[in-house]
C-alpha positions in Angstrom: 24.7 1.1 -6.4 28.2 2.6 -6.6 29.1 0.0 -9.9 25.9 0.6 -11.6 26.5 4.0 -11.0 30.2 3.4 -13.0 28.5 1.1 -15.8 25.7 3.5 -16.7 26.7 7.0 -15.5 23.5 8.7 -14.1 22.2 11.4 -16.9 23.3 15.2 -16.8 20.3 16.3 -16.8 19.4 14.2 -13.3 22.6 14.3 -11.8 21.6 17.1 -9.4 19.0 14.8 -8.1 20.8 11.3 -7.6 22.3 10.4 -5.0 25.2 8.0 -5.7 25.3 4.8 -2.6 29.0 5.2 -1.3 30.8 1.8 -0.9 31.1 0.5 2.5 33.7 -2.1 3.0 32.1 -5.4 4.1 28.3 -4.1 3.8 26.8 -5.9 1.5 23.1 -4.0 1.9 25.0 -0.2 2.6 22.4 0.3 -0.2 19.6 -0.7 1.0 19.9 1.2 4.2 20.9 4.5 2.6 17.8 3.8 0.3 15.5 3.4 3.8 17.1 6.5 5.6 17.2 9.1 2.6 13.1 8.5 2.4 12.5 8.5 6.2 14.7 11.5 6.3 13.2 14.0 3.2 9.3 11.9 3.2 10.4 10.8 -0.6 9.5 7.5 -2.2 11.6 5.1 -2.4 11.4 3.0 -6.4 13.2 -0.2 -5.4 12.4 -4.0 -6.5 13.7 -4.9 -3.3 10.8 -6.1 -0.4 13.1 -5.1 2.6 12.4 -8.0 4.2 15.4 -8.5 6.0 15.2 -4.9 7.3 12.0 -5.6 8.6 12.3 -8.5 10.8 16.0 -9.3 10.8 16.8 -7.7 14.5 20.5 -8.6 14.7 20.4 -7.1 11.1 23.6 -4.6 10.5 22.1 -1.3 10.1 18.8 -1.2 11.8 16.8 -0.2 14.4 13.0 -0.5 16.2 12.6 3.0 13.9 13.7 1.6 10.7 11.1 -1.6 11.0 8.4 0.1 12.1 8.3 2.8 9.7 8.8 0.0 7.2 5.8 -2.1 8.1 3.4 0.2 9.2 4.9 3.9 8.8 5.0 6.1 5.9 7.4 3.7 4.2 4.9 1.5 3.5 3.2 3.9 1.0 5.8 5.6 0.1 7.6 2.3 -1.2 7.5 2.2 -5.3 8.2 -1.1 -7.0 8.8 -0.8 -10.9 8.7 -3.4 -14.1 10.1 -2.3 -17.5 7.4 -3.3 -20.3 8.7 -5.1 -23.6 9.5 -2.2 -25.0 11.9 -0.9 -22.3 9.1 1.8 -20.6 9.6 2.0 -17.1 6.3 1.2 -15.4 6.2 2.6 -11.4 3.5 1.0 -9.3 2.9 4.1 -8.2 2.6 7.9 -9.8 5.1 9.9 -8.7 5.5 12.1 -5.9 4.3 16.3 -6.7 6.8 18.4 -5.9 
């Protein structure tokens, strides 16, 4: 998000490979959807604590679409989806390896 983003500048070192949310003036969840469309678009993962479960069966939801759903529940986003936990010692712990380049 665009204030995380402003709290805890992304690294120099990564900066050529994150992708800062733009705000979007009464979208609350213009995160979420960029999140969804950058992995549909480049086949990436997508390391997010968040279930999408509004995008996947709110239909009047703001945003998406038959496409986004489906590829959510039963497209590549379902593998490609990451969630994470930091142990006690602050290591971030993916429940998935990452993607080879």
């Amino acid at each position: 998000k665009n204030r995380t983003a402003v709290l805890s500048p992304v690294p120099p070192d990564l900066e050529s490979r994150v992708i800062v949310c733009p705000v979007v003036d009464n979208q609350k969840d213009a995160d979420d959807l960029f999140t969804i469309r950058l992995a549909m678009r480049y086949g990436c993962q997508l390391v997010d604590n968040d279930n999408y479960r509004d995008w996947k069966h709110e239909e009047g939801k703001w945003g998406t679409d038959d496409h986004i759903r489906e590829w959510l529940l039963h497209g590549d986003g379902v593998a490609l989806k990451v969630s994470y936990v930091f142990d006690r010692t602050g290591r971030f712990i993916p429940s998935a390896p990452p993607q080879s380049i």
